[in-house]
Phi, psi and omega in degrees: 000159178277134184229114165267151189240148195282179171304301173337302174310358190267359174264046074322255214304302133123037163182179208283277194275168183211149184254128195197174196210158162145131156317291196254159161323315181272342169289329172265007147310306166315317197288302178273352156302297169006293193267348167195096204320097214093340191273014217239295161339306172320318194240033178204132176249179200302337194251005169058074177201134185293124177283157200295354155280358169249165176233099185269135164243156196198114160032048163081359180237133198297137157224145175242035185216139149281007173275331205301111172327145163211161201260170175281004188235010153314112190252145182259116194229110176240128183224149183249107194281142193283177175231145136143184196231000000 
């Protein structure tokens, strides 16, 4: 399925989509750490929780569970919400 990855990421990926599998959220993470080593940290933390500067959409709806099924024709969308005061 297509995953877009925000610009922080892109010294991974080294471009915006991407191609990655997994039944569930954390299963296509895993999948794109695989391919691109560190980056499943950035956006997940010690407690396997979406960390709170990122955001994930799945076909446009915010997700916060990493269990959350996902189909092959799902597009996955991550973006790192700004901060700061």
């Amino acid at each position: 399925m297509k995953v877009l990855i925000p610009s922080p990421l892109h010294s991974y990926t080294g471009r915006a989509r991407v191609d990655a599998s997994g039944a569930t959220l954390d299963a296509l993470l895993a999948d794109l750490d695989r391919s691109y080593p560190g980056i499943r940290f950035r956006m997940v933390d010690e407690q396997d929780r979406i960390r709170r500067h990122m955001r994930v959409f799945v076909n446009g709806d915010q997700v916060f569970d990493l269990s959350r099924p996902l189909g092959p024709s799902d597009e996955v969308v991550i973006v790192q919400a700004l901060t700061g005061g």
